[in-house]
MITI-680062 format. One line per field, with one value per residue (C-alpha): residue number from 1; residue in one letter; x, y negated, z negated. Coordinates in steps of 0.05 Angstrom, whole numbers, m for minus. Example, Ala and Ser with C-alpha at 12.3 -4.5 7.8 and 13.67 -1.06 7.14 Angstrom:
BEGIN
num c(1 2)
residuo c(a s)
X c(246 273)
Y c(90 21)
Z c(m156 m143)
! end
This chain:
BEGIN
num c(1 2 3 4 5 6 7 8 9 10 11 12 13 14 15 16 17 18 19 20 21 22 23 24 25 26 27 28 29 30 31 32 33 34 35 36 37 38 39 40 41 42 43 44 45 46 47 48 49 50 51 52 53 54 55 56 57 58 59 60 61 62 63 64 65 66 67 68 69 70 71 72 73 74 75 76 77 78 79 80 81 82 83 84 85 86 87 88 89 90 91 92 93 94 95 96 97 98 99 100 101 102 103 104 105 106)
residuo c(x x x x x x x x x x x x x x x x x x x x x x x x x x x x x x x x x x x x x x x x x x x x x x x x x x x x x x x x x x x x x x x x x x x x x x x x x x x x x x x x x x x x x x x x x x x x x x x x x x x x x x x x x x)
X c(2684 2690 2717 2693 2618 2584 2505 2464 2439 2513 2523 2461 2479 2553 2514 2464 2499 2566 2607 2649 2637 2655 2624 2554 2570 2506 2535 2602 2558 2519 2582 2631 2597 2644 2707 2720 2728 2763 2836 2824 2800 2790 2752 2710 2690 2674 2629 2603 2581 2554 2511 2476 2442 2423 2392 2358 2339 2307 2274 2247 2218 2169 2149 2123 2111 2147 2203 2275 2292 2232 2266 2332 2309 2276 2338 2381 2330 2339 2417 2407 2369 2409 2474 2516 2572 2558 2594 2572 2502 2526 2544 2472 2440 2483 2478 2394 2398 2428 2397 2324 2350 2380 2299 2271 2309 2283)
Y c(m1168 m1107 m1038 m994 m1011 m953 m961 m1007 m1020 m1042 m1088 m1118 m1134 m1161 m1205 m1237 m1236 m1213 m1151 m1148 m1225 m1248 m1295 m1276 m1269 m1316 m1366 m1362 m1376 m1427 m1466 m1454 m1431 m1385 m1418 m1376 m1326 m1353 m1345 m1276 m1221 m1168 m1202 m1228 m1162 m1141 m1185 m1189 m1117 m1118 m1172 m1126 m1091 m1159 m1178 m1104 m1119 m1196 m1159 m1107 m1152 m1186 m1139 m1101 m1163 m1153 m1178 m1175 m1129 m1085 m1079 m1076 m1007 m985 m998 m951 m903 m905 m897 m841 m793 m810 m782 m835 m881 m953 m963 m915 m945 m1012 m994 m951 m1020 m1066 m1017 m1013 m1092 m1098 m1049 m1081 m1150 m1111 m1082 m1152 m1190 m1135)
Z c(868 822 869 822 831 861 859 885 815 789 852 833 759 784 835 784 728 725 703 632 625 693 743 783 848 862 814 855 914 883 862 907 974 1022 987 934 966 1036 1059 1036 1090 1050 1001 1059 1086 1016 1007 1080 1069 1000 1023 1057 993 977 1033 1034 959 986 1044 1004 943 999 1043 968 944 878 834 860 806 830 885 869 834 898 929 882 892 964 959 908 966 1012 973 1008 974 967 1015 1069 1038 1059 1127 1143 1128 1174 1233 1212 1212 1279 1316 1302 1321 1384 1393 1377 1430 1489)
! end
């Protein structure tokens, strides 16, 4: 996965189809499952967290009932007012995710 991505939008072209003629994430997925990227930790927590957006993206598609791609631009606008890195992005979402599923188990 490509370090220099920075928007939401740009994760979401490496992770359909690819960046500078490389391998869709999804298609990596598809394919290989979680071994192309195990034995490497980094990698993993890349990925891990990045997942996120997509998940965000999926979410965000059916609750508006759109297109993924819809979303995905909803998405970038989201990360755009916000100011924040992707990464600082990534992590808002995770912590969002978990503290609902910490609400829906009360």
């Amino acid at each position: 996965m490509c370090r220099a991505v920075k928007m939401v939008e740009a994760l979401w072209s490496e992770w359909t189809v690819g960046l500078r003629g490389g391998p869709a994430i999804a298609d990596l997925d598809g394919r290989w499952g979680s071994r192309w990227r195990a034995g490497r930790q980094n990698e993993l927590q890349w990925y891990s967290l990045r997942l996120e957006v997509i998940r965000e993206i999926r979410k965000v598609a059916k609750a508006h009932r759109c297109s993924e791609e819809a979303a995905m631009h909803i998405v970038n606008l989201q990360q755009q007012q916000t100011g924040c890195s992707l990464d600082l992005f990534c992590k808002q979402l995770r912590a969002n995710r978990k503290a609902k599923v910490v609400q829906l188990k009360r």
